[in-house]
C-alpha positions as CSV (number, residue, x, y, z in Angstrom):
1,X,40.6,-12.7,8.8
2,X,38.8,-15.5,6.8
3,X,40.1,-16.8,3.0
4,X,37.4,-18.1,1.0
5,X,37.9,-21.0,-0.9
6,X,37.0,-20.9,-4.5
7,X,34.7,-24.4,-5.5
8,X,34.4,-25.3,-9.1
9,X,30.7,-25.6,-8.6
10,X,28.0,-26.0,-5.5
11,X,25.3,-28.8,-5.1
12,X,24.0,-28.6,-1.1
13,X,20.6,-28.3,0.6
14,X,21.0,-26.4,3.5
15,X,18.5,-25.4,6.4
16,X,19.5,-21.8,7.9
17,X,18.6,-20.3,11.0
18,X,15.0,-18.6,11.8
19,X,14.2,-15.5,10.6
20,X,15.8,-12.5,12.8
21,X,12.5,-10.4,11.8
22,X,9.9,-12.7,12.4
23,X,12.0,-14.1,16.2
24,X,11.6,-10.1,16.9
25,X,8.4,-9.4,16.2
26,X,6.9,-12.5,18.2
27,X,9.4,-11.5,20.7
28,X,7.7,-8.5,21.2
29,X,3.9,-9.7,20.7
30,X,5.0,-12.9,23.2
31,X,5.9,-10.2,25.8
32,X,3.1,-7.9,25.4
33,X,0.6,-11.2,25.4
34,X,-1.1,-12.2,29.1
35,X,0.4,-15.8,29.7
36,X,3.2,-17.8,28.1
37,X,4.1,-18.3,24.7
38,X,6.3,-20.6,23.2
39,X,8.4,-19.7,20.2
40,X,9.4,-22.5,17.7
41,X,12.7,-22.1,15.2
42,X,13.7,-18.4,17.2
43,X,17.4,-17.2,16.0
44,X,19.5,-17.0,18.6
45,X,22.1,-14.4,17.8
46,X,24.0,-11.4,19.3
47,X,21.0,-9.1,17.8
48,X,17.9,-11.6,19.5
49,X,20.1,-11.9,22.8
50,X,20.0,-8.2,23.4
51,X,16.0,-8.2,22.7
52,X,15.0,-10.8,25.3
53,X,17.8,-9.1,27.9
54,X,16.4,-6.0,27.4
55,X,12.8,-7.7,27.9
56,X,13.9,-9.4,31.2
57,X,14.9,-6.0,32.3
58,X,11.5,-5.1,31.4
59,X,10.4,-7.7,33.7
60,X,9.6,-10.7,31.1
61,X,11.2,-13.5,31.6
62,X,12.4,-15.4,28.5
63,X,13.5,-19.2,29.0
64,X,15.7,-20.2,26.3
65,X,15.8,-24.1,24.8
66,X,18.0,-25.3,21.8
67,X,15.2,-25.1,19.0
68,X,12.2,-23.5,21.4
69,X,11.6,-20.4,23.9
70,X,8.9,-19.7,26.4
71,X,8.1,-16.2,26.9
72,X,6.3,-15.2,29.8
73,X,4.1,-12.1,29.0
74,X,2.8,-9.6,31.4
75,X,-0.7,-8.7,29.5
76,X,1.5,-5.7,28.7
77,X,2.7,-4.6,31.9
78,X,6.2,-3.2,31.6
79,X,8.7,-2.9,34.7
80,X,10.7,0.2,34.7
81,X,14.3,-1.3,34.9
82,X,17.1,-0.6,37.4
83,X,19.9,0.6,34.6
84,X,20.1,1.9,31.5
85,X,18.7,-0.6,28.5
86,X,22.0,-1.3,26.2
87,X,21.3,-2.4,22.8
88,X,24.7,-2.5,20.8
89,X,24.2,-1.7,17.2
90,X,20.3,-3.6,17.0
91,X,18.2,-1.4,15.4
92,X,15.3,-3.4,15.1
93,X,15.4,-3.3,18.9
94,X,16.2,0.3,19.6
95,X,13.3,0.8,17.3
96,X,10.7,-1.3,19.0
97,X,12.0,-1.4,22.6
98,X,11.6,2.5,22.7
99,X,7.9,2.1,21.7
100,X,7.9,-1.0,24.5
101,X,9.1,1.7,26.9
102,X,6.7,4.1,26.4
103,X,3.9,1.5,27.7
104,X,5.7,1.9,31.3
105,X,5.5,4.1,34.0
106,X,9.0,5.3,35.1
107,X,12.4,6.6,33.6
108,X,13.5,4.6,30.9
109,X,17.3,5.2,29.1
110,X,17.8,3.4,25.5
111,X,21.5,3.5,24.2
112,X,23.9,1.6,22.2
113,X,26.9,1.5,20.8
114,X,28.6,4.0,18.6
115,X,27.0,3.8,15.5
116,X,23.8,3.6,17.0
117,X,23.9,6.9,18.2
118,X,24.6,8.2,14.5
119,X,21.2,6.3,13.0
120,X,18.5,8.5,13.1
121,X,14.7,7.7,15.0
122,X,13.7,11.1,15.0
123,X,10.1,10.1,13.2
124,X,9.2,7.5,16.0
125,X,9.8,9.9,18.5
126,X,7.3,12.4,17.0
127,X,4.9,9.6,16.3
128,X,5.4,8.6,20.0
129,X,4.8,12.1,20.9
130,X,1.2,12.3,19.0
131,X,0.2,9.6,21.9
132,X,1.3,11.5,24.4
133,X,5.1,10.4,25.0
134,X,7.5,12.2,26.9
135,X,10.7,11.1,24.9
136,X,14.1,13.0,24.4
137,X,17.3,12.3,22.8
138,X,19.9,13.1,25.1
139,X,22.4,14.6,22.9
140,X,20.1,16.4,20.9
141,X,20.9,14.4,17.6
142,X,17.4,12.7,17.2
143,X,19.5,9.8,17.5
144,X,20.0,7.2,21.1
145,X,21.1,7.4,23.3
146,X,17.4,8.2,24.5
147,X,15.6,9.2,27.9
148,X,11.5,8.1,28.0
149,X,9.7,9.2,31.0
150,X,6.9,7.2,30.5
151,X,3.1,7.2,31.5
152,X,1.4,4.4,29.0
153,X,0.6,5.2,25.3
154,X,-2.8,7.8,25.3
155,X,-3.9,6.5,21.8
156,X,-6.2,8.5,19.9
157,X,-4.4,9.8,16.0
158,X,-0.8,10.4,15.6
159,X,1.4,11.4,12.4
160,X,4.5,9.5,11.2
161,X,6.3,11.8,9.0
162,X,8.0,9.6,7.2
163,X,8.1,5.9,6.2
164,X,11.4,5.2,4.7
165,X,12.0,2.9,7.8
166,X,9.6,0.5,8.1
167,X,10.9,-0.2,11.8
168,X,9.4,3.2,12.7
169,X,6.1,2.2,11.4
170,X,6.1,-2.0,13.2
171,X,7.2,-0.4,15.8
172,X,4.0,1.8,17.0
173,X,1.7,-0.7,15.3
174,X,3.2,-3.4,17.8
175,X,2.3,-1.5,20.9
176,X,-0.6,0.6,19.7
177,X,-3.3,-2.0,20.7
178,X,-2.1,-1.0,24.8
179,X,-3.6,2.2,24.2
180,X,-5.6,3.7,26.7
181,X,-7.8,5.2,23.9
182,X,-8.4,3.3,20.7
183,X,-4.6,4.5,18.4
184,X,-5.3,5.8,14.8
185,X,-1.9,6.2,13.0
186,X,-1.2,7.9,9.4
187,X,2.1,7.9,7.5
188,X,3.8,10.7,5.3
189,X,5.6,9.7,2.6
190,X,6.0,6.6,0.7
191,X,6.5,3.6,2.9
192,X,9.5,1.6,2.1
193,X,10.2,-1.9,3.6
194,X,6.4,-2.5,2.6
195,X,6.9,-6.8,2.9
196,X,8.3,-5.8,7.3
197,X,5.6,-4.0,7.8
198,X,3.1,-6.4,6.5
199,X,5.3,-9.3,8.8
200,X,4.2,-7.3,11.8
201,X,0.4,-7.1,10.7
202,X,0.5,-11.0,9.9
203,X,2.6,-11.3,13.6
204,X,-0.1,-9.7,15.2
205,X,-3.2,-11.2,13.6
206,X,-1.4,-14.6,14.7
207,X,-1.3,-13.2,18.0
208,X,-5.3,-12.0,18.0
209,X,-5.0,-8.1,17.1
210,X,-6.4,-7.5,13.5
211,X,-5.3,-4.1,12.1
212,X,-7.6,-2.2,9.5
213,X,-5.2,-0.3,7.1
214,X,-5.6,1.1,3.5
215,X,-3.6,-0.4,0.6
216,X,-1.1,1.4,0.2
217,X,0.1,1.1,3.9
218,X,-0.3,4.8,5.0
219,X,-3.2,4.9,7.6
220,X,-3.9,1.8,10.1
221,X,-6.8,2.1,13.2
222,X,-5.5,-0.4,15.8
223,X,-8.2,-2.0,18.3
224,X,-7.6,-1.7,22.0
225,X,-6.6,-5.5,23.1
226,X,-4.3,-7.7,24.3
227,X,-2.6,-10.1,22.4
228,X,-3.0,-13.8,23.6
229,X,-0.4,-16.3,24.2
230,X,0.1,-18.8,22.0
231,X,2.4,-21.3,19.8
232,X,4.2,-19.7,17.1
233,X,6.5,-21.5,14.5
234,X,9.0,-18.9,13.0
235,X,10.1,-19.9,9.4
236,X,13.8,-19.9,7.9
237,X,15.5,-16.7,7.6
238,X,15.2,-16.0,4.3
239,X,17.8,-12.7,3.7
240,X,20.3,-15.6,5.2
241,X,19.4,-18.1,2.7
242,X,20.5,-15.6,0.2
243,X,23.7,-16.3,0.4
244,X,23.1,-19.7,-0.3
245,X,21.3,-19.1,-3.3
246,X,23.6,-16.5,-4.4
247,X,26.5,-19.6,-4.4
248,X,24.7,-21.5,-6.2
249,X,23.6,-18.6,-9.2
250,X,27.6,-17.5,-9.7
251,X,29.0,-21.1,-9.4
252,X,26.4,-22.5,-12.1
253,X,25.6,-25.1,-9.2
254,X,22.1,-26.1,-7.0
255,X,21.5,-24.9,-3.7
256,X,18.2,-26.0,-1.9
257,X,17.3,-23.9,1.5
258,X,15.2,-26.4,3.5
259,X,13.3,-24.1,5.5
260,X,12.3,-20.9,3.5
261,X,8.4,-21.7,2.7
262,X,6.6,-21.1,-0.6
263,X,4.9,-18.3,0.4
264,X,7.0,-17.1,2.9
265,X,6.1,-14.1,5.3
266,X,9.3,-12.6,4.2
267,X,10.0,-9.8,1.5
268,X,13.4,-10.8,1.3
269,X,12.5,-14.3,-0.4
270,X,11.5,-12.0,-3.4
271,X,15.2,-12.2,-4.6
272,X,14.4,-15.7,-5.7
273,X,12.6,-14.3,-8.8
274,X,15.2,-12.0,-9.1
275,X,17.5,-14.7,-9.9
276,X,15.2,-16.2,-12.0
277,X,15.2,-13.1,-14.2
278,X,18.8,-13.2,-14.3
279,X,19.1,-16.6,-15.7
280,X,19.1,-19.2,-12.7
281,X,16.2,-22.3,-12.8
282,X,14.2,-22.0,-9.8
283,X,11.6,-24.9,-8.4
284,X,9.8,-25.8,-5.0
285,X,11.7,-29.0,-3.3
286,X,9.7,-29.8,0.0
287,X,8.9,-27.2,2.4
288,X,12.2,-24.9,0.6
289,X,13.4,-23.5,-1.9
290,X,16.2,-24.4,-5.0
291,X,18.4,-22.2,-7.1
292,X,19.9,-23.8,-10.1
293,X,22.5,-21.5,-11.7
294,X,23.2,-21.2,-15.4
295,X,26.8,-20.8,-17.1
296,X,25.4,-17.4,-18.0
297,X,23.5,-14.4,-15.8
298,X,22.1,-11.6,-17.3
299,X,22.3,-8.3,-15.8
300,X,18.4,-6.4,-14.7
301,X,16.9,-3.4,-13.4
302,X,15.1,-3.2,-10.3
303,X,13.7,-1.5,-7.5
304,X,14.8,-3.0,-4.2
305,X,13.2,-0.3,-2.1
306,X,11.5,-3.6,-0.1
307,X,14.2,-5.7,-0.2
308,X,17.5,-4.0,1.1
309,X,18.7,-6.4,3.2
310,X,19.4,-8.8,0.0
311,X,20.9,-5.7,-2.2
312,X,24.5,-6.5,-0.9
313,X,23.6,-10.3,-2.0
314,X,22.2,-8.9,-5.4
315,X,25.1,-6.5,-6.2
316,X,27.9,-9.3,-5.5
317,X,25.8,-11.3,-8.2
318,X,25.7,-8.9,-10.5
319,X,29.6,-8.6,-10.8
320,X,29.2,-11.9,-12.0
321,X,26.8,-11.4,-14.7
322,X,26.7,-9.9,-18.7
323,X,26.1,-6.4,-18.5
324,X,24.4,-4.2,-16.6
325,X,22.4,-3.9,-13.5
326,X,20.8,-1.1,-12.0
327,X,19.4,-1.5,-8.2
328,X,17.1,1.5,-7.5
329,X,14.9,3.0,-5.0
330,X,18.2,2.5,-2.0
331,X,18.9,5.6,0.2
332,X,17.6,3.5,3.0
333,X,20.7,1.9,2.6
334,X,22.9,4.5,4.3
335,X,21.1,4.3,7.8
336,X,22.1,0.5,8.1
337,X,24.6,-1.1,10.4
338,X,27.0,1.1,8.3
339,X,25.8,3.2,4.8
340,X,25.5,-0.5,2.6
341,X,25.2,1.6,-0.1
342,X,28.6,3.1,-0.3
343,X,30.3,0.4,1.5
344,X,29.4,-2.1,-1.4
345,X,30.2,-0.2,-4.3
346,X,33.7,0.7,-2.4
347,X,34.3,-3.1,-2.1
348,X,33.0,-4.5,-5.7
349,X,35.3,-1.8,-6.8
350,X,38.2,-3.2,-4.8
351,X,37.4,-6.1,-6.4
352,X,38.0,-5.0,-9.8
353,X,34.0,-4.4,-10.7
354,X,33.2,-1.4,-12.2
355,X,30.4,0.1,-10.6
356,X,29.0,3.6,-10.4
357,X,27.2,5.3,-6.7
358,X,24.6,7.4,-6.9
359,X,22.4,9.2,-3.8
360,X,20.1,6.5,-4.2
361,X,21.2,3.7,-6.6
362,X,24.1,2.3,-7.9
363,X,25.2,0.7,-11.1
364,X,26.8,-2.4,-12.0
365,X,28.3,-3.1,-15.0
366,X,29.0,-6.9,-15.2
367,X,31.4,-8.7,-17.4
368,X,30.7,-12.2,-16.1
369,X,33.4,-11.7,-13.6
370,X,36.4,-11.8,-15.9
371,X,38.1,-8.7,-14.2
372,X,37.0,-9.5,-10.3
373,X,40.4,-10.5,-8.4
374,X,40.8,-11.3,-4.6
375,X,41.2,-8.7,-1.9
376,X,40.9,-7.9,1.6
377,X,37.1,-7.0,2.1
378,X,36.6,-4.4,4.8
379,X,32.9,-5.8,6.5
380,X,32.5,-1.9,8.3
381,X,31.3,-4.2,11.3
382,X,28.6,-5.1,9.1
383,X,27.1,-8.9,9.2
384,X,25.5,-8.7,5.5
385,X,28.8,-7.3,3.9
386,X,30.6,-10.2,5.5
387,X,28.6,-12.7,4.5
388,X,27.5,-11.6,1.3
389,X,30.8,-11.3,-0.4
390,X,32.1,-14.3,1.0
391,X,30.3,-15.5,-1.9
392,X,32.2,-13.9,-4.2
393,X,35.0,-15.8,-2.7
394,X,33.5,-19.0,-3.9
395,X,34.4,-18.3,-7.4
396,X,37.5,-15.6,-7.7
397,X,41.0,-16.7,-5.4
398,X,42.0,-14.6,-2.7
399,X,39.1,-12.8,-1.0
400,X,40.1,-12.6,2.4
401,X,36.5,-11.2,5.0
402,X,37.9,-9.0,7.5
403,X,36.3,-8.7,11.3
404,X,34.5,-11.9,10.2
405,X,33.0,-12.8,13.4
406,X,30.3,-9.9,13.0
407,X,28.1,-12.4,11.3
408,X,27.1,-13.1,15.3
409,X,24.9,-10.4,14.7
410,X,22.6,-12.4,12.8
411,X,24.0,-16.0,11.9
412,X,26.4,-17.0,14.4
413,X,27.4,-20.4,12.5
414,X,27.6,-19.0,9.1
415,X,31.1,-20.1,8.7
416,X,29.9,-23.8,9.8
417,X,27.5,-23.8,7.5
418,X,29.2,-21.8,4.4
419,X,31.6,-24.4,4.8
420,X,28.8,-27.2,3.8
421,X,29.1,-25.5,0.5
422,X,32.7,-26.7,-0.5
């Protein structure tokens, strides 16, 4: 259990940890690539740790420095591993490890742990299948655990039926370019997530494979290649720095994030203008980023279909501001490391907040905070829960995180660096 303690105001600069996305993606294109790579800034966290294992049981050897890693890529040769490929509750990894798979030639098993084998990857398994992918879930479920008996990718045009995770989609564009045919892939639906899935395009360009794709992000023709080793500097993690910037917007105080870049690669910096609209002062200071808060937020409308790894960060902000706020366009929500949606409106209303759930939004109506009081915040396991309303803790007494070391998942010194804030 971990007690906040409130601060009458904020005034840090604080660098945070690379981004978890970005480290993934090069991960995976530093793997695939034919020599060695060397990754500058990676996170190193319980999610990144069971990527590279998983790699080295694919036969790529990862060699881990304090601030640097050298991946040594097979030219997208994949080893069929020994035992079953465990990846706890990663879902950026199931995701793209089972497309990683499917380039081998042998058995592969994918599982992880309990909630994992309740979040859904049914659509990437059809989308595998298009290419010519013999891939099962075991139980049925369309969930992991998973069993690929793989033979390569064939290429040629295959259907995604649906794009509300964008980790379905990054997922088959990372591999498609190992194709023994030249991969054409088309998406149903509206794609959500659209800032991910433009990461992964940007990743691979870095790493020499251009994609052709339409505007609107439905239908990409990937070019047979191989992706080329390189050096690849991974920037700040910016749906970490949120929590920075969400201090200093409720306390009325200035936080600077050193290393989130104007532009950055990453959707989730788009809560920054967010803020902005709410009330807070927002200016460029180096190679970062500063939030000045005001004595007064405003509450706004918005659509965070591309953002919802910052939606808990938003919603604990807008507990704190005049009236209301409606974040729409979130059913994505409920396939996270627990349903985000639900568990956040559950906890601002433990809180005191008054705040309404809907099947794909929820409702905040704000009164500047003067009814939130402390409580014991359940996390549901969940990294962002922890550490975004440990920010609420800065500014009303007694909020106690539960299960706080599951920030590992993502930002193993969070604490360390919360702390800083004080």
């Amino acid at each position: 259990m971990k007690e906040i303690s409130p601060v009458t105001t904020v005034d840090a600069t604080i660098a945070v940890p690379g981004s978890k996305s970005l480290t993934q993606r090069a991960l995976i294109a530093a793997a695939l690539a034919d020599g060695r790579s060397r990754l500058l800034g990676p996170l190193t966290s319980e999610d990144t740790d069971y990527t590279s294992k998983a790699l080295g049981q694919m036969g790529i050897t990862v060699h881990k420095e304090k601030d640097s890693w050298q991946v040594e890529g097979n030219g997208g040769r994949i080893v069929t591993p020994t035992g079953e490929i465990y990846l706890g509750n990663n879902g950026t990894a199931t995701r793209f490890l089972t497309s990683v798979a499917a380039l081998g030639h042998g058995l592969f098993t994918i599982d992880g742990e309990e909630r994992m084998r309740e979040r859904p990857i049914g659509p990437l398994m059809e989308a595998l299948r298009g290419w010519g992918v013999d891939i099962s879930s075991v139980a049925g479920t369309g969930c992991p655990p998973l069993r690929i008996n793989s033979h390569g990718l064939q290429g040629g045009e295959t259907v995604l039926p649906e794009g509300k995770s964008s980790q379905y989609l990054s997922s088959l564009l990372l591999v498609a370019p190992y194709a023994a045919r030249p991969a054409i892939l088309q998406v149903k639906g509206e794609v959500l997530s659209k800032p991910y899935v433009a990461m992964t395009l940007s990743v691979m360009a870095d790493f020499g494979i251009e994609v052709d794709c339409n505007q609107d992000l439905t239908r990409f023709v990937i070019p047979q290649g191989c992706y080329r080793a390189m050096e690849y500097e991974i920037e700040g993690d910016a749906s970490n720095a949120s929590y920075f910037w969400a201090a200093a917007a409720i306390t009325a105080g200035r936080v600077t994030v050193s290393n989130v870049p104007v532009p950055s690669l990453q959707g989730d910096a788009g809560l920054v203008p967010l803020l902005a609209r709410m009330g807070c002062e927002i200016s460029r200071e180096g190679g970062g980023i500063m939030v000045q808060g005001r004595p007064r937020l405003e509450g706004i409308t918005v659509d965070m279909g591309d953002m919802p790894d910052v939606v808990p960060t938003l919603a604990v902000v807008a507990a704190f501001a005049h009236g209301k706020t409606v974040i729409k366009n979130i059913a994505h929500l409920r396939i996270k490391e627990c349903d985000r949606l639900s568990a956040v409106v559950t906890e601002l209303t433990r809180m005191g907040a008054q705040v309404e759930e809907q099947q794909d939004s929820m409702i905040i109506h704000g009164d500047g905070g003067a009814n939130l009081h402390g409580a014991v915040i359940d996390t549901y396991k969940d990294h962002r829960m922890a550490m975004s309303f440990a920010v609420a803790g800065l500014k009303v007494a007694g909020v106690q995180i539960s299960d706080e070391g599951c920030v590992a998942k993502s930002f193993p010194d969070f604490w360390e660096r919360f702390s800083l804030l004080a």
